[in-house]
C-alpha positions in Angstrom: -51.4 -96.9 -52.8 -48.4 -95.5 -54.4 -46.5 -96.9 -57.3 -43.5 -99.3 -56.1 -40.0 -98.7 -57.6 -38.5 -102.0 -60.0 -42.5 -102.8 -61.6 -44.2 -101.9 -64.6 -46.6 -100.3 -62.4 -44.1 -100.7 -59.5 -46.6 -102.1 -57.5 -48.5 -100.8 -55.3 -47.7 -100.8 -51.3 -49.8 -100.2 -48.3 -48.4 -96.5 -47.0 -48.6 -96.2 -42.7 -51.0 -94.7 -41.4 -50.5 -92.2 -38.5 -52.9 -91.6 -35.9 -52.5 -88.1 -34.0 -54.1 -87.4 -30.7 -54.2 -84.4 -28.2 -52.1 -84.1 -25.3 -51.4 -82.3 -22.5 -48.2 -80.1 -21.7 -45.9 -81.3 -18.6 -43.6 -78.2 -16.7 -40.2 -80.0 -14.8 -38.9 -77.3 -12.7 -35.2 -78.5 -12.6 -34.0 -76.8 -9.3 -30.5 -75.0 -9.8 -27.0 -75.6 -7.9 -27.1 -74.4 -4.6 -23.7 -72.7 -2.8 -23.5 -73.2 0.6 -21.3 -70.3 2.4 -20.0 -70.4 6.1 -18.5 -67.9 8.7 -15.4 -68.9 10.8 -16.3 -67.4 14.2 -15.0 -68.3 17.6 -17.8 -68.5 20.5 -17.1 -67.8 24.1 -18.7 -67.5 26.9 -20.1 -63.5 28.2 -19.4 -62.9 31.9 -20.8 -60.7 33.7 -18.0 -58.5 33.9 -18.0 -57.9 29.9 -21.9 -57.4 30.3 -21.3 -54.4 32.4 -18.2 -52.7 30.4 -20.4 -52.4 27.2 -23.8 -51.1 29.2 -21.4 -49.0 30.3 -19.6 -47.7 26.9 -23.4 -47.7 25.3 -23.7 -44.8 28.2 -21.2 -43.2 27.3 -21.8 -42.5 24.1 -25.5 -42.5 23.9 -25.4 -39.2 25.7 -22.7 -37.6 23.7 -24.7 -38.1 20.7 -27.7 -36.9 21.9 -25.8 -33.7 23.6 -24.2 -32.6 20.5 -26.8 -32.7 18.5 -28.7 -30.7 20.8 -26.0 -28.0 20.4 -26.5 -28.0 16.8 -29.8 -27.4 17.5 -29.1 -24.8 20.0 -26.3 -22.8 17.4 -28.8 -22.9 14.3 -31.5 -21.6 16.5 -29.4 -18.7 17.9 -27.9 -17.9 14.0 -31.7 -17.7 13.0 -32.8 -15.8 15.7 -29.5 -13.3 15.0 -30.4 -13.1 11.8 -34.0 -12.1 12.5 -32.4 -9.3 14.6 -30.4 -7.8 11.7 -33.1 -7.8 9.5 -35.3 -6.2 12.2 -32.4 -3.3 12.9 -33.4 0.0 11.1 -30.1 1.5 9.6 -29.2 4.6 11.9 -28.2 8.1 11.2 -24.4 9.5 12.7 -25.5 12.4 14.9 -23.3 16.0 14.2 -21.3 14.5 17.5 -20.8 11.5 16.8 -19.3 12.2 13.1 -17.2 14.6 14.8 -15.9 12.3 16.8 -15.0 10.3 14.1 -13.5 12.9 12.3 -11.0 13.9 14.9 -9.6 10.5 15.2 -6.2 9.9 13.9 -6.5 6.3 12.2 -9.6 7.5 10.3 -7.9 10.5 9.4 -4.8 8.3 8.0 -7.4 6.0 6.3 -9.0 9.3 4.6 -5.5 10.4 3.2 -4.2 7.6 2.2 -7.8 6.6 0.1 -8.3 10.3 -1.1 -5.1 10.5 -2.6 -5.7 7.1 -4.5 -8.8 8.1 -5.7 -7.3 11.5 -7.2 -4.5 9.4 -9.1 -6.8 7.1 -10.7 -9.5 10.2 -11.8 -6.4 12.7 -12.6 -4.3 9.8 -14.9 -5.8 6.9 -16.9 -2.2 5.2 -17.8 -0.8 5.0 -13.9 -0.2 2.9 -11.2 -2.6 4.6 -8.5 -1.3 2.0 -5.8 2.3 3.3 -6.0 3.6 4.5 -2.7 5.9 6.9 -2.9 7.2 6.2 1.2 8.9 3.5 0.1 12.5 2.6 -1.7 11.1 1.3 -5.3 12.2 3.6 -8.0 10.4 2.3 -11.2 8.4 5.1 -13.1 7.3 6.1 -16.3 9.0 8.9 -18.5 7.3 11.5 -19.6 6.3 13.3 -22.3 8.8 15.2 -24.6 6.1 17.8 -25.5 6.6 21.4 -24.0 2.7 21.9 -22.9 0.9 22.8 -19.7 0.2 19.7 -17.4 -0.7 20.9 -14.4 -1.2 24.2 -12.1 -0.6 23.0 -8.3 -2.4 25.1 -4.8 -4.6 24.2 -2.4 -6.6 27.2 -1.0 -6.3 26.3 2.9 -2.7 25.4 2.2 -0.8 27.4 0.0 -3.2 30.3 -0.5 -1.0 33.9 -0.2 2.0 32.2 0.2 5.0 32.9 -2.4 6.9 29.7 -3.9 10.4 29.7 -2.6 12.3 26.9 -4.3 11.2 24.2 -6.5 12.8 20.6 -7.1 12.5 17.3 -8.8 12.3 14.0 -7.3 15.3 12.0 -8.5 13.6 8.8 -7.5 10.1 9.7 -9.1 9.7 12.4 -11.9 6.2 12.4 -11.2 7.1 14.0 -8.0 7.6 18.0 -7.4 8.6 19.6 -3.8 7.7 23.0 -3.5 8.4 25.0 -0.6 6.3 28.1 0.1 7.4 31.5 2.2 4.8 32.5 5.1 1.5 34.3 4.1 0.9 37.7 3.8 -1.2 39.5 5.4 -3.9 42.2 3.4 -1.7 44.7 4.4 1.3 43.2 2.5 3.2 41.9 6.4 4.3 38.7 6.9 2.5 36.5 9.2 3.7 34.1 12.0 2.2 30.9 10.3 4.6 27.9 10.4 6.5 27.0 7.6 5.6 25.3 4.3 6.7 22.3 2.3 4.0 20.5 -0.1 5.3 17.2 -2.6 2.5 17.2 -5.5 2.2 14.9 -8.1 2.0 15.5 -11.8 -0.1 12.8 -12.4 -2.6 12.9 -9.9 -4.1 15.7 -12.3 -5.9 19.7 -11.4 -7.3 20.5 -7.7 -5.3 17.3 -6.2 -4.2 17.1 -2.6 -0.3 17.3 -2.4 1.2 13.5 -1.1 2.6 15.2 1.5 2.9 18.8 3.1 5.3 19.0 5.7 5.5 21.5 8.6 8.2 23.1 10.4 8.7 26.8 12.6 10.3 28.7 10.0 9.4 29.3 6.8 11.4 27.6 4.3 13.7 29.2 1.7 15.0 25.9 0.3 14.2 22.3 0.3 15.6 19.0 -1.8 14.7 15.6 -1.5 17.7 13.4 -0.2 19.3 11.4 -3.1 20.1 8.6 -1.2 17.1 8.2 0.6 13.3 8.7 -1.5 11.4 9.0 1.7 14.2 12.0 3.3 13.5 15.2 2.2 16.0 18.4 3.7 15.2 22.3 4.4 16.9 25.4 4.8 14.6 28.2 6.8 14.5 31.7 7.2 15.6 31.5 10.8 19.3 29.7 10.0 17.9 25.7 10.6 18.7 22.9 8.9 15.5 20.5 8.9 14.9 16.8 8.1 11.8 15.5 7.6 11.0 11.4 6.8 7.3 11.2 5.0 7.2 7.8 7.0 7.6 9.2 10.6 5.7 12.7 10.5 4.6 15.4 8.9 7.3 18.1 11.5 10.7 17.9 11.3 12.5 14.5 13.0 15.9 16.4 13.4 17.1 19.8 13.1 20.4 21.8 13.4 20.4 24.2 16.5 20.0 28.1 16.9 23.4 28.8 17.9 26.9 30.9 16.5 27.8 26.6 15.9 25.3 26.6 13.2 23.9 29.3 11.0 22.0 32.8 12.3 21.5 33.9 9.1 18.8 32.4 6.5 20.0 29.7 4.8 19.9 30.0 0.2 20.8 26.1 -0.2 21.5 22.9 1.2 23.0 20.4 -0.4 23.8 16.6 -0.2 27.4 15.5 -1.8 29.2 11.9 -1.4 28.4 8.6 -2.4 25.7 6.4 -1.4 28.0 4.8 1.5 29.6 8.0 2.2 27.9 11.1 2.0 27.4 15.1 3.5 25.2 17.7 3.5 26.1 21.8 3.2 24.5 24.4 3.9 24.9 27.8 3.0 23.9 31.0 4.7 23.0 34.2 3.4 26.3 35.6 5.4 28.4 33.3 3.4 28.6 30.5 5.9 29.2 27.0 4.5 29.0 24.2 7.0 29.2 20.4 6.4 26.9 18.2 8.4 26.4 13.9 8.9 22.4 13.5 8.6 22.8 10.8 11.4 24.1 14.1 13.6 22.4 17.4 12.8 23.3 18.8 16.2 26.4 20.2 15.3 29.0 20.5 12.0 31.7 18.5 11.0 33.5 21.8 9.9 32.5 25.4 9.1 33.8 28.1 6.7 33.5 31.6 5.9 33.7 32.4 2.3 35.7 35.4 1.1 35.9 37.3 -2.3 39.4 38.3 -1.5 38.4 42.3 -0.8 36.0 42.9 -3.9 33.4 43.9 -1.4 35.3 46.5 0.2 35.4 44.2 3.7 31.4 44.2 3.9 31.6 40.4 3.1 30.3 38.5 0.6 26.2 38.3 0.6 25.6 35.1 -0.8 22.0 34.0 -2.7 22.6 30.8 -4.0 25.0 27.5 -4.9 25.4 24.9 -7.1 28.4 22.0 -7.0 29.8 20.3 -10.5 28.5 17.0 -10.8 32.1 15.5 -12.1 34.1 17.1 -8.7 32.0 17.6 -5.6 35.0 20.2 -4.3 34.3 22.9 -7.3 31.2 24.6 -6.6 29.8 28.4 -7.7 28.4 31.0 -5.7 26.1 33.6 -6.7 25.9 37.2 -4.5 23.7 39.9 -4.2 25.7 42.5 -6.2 25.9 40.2 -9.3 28.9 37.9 -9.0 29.5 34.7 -9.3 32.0 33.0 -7.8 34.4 29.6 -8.3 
């Protein structure tokens, strides 16, 4: 009994009693909303004929299937079993015949050159294009040093060995380049021999004991030679015999045109040649030792436009002038100097 609210005591109530018992627990699964789907589809009726056209296109490509995998098959096997055949193949050894073979052909040969003289550029000069080919019309190059020193000391044994230097020049196109042309060899004795004439480009920066770029050939031997102005890859000769040779690095290594042996060109040795003119419009002279200046179209080597005799008026006595060399004025291509034998020089 507890005390009730508004007595002195607030009287006293009867409180409810609660009566607890045990029960059990009760699960309700409450299912969840089900979405029914449907597919639109029209039904027909197979023949017999429809029957037979897809047997038939399940043929068809049953078979290809199984055929090209089968050649799958077949090419793996035969790469594996190729492989196996490499690996089984003992390296074999040229015999002295069959490198000579090799040797003697003329695309191997080309192929040798042309990757010898690459790898003598990039072991001769550090700071240099080694790739450069000097056959074609590209003019870019480096200057070189200002320094007066030694660079370079050019021969080849086989080729220039006993042979004296005859004329020297400069490449316009590529001061790298130097064209040398060298007299016949001697002989122990001191004689000349018949060995055919010599023309070898080297090039400074391919460094000591290098090949030359090119040695060019010709009959004669060659007492002059320049490298044509207009034209990198043209490169002009005057020999001992009176010819006037052109050779072109990209044809051949002999002569692609030539004046002829005959009173219309020269029959004495020829001291210079010369190339005057523009680029569109252009000649080369040549001089002989007789005093013989003839004009020539590189196009037509086989006989001059026009030939002259010089004369020194009758300071010789009539013997005639014996000429040794020319040189033209760069500012007038008509004034040009001659030097003779005894000493003079003439205008």
């Amino acid at each position: 009994k507890t005390p009730a609210a508004g007595g002195e005591e607030g009287g006293l109530r009867e409180s409810r009693k609660l009566n607890l018992t045990i029960s059990e627990a009760v699960l309700v699964e409450v299912p969840g909303k089900v979405l029914e789907t449907y597919d639109k589809v029209i039904q027909t009726e197979v023949t017999e004929e429809d029957g037979k056209d897809e047997d038939e296109t399940a043929a068809r490509i049953i078979p290809t299937a199984v055929s090209e995998e089968g050649d799958k098959d077949e090419d793996a096997e035969e790469d594996n079993n190729a492989a196996d055949e490499q690996k089984e193949e003992e390296v074999q050894v040229m015999s002295e015949a069959e490198w000579g073979k090799v040797t003697e052909n003329d695309d191997f040969r080309d192929f040798f050159f042309r990757s010898s003289k690459v790898m003598e550029r990039a072991l001769g000069q550090q700071k240099y294009d080694i790739l450069k080919d000097y056959s074609t019309d590209d003019a870019s190059n480096q200057a070189g040093e200002d320094a007066l020193s030694l660079l370079a000391t050019f021969g080849n044994e086989k080729l220039t060995a006993d042979r004296a230097v005859t004329n020297v020049e400069w490449s316009m196109h590529h001061p790298e380049l130097l064209l040398a042309s060298y007299h016949n060899p001697l002989s122990p004795e001191g004689e000349l021999l018949g060995a055919e004439g010599l023309v070898c480009v080297w090039n400074l920066r391919a460094g000591q004991q290098s090949e030359p770029e090119y040695h060019l050939r010709c009959q004669s031997a060659p007492t002059c030679a320049i490298v044509n102005r207009y034209s990198p890859h043209c490169f002009l000769g005057g020999t001992l015999s009176g010819q006037v040779v052109l050779w072109d690095v990209r044809a051949q290594r002999t002569p692609v045109a030539r004046t002829p042996l005959s009173a219309g060109g020269h029959t004495q040795p020829v001291v210079k040649v010369q190339i005057v003119g523009t680029h569109h419009a252009h000649s080369l002279l040549s001089l002989s030792n007789d005093a013989k200046l003839s004009t020539w179209t590189l196009t037509k080597l086989s006989e001059p436009i026009d030939s002259v005799t010089l004369h020194d008026g009758g300071a010789s006595g009539g013997a005639g002038m014996s000429v040794t060399a020319m040189a033209f004025s760069d500012s007038d291509v008509n004034e040009f100097l001659v030097g003779c034998e005894d000493g003079a020089v003439w205008s």
